[in-house]
C-alpha positions as CSV (number, residue, x, y, z in Angstrom):
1,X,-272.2,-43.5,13.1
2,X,-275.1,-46.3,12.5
3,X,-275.4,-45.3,9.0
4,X,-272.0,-44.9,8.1
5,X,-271.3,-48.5,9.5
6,X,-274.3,-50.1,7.5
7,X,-273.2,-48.2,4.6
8,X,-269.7,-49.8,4.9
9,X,-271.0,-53.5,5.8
10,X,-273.4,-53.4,3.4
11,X,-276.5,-53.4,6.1
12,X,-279.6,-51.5,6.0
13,X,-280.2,-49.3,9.3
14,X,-283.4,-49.3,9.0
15,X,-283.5,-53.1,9.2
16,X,-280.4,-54.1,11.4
17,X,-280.5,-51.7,14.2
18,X,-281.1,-52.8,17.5
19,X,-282.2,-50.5,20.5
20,X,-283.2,-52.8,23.3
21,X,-281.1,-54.9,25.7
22,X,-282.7,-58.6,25.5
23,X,-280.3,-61.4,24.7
24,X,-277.8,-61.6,22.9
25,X,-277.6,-59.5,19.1
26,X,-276.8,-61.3,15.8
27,X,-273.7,-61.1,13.9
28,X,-275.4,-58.2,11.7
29,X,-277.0,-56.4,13.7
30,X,-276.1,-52.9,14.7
31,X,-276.8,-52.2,18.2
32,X,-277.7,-48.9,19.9
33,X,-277.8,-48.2,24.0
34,X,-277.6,-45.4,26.2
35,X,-275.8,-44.7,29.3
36,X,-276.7,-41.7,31.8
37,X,-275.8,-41.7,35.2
38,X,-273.7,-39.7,37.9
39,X,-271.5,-36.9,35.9
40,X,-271.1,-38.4,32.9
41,X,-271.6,-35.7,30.5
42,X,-271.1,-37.7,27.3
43,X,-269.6,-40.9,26.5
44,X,-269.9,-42.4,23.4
45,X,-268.4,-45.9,22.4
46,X,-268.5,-47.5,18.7
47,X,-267.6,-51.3,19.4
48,X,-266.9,-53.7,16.7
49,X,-267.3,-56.7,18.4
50,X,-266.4,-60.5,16.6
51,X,-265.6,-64.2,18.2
52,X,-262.6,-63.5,20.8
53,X,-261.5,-59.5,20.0
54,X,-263.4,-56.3,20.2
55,X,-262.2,-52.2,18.6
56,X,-263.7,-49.8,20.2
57,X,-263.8,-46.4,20.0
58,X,-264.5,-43.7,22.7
59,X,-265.2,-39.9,23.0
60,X,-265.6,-39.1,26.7
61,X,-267.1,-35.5,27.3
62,X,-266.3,-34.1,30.8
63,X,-267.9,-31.1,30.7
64,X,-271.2,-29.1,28.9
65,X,-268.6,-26.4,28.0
66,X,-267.5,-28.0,24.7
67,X,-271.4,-28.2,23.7
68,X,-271.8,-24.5,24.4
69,X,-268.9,-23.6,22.2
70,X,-270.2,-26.1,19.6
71,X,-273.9,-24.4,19.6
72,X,-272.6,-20.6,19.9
73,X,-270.5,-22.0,16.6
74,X,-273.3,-23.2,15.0
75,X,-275.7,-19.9,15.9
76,X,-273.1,-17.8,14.0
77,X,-273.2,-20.0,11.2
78,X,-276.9,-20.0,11.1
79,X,-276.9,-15.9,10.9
80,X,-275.7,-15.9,7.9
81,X,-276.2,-18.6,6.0
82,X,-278.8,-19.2,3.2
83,X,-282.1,-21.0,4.1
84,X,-281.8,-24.6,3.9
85,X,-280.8,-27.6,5.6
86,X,-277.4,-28.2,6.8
87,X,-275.0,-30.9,9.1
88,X,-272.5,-29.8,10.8
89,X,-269.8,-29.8,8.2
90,X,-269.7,-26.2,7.6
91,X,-269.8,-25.3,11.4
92,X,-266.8,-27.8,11.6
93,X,-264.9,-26.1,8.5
94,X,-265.6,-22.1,9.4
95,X,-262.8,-20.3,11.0
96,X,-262.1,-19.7,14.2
């Protein structure tokens, strides 16, 4: 999701990307931080925050099930396919 949003703004990652927590992030930079605690599975939030608003997305996980199926997806589509590297756009696109 960091790339695609420095691709759209223009931004390098590799330059704007922010992982820590101190103070306060400049208008370009695209920041990162993690989460973990009691059962929260996965929850992740793309925030596009300005002066006096804020979108934001969020995917909330609430259970390890839906990673299973994803990997037992992503075996089958490793069984057969040709040697090479691969995202997860032809695990998304195989029939079910």
């Amino acid at each position: 999701m960091g790339e695609a949003l420095a691709n759209a703004t223009g931004a390098t990652l590799k330059q704007d990307a922010v992982f820590d927590r101190q103070g306060l992030r400049g208008d370009n930079d695209i920041g990162f931080s993690v989460v973990r605690g009691g059962d929260i599975v996965g929850e992740h939030r793309v925030i596009f925050a300005g002066g006096g608003e804020q979108l934001e997305l969020i995917h909330r996980s609430t259970s390890c099930a839906n990673y299973a199926t994803g990997a037992v997806q992503a075996a089958k589509f490793a069984a057969t396919a040709d040697a090479g590297l691969y995202d997860m756009t032809p695990v998304i696109n195989m029939p079910a």
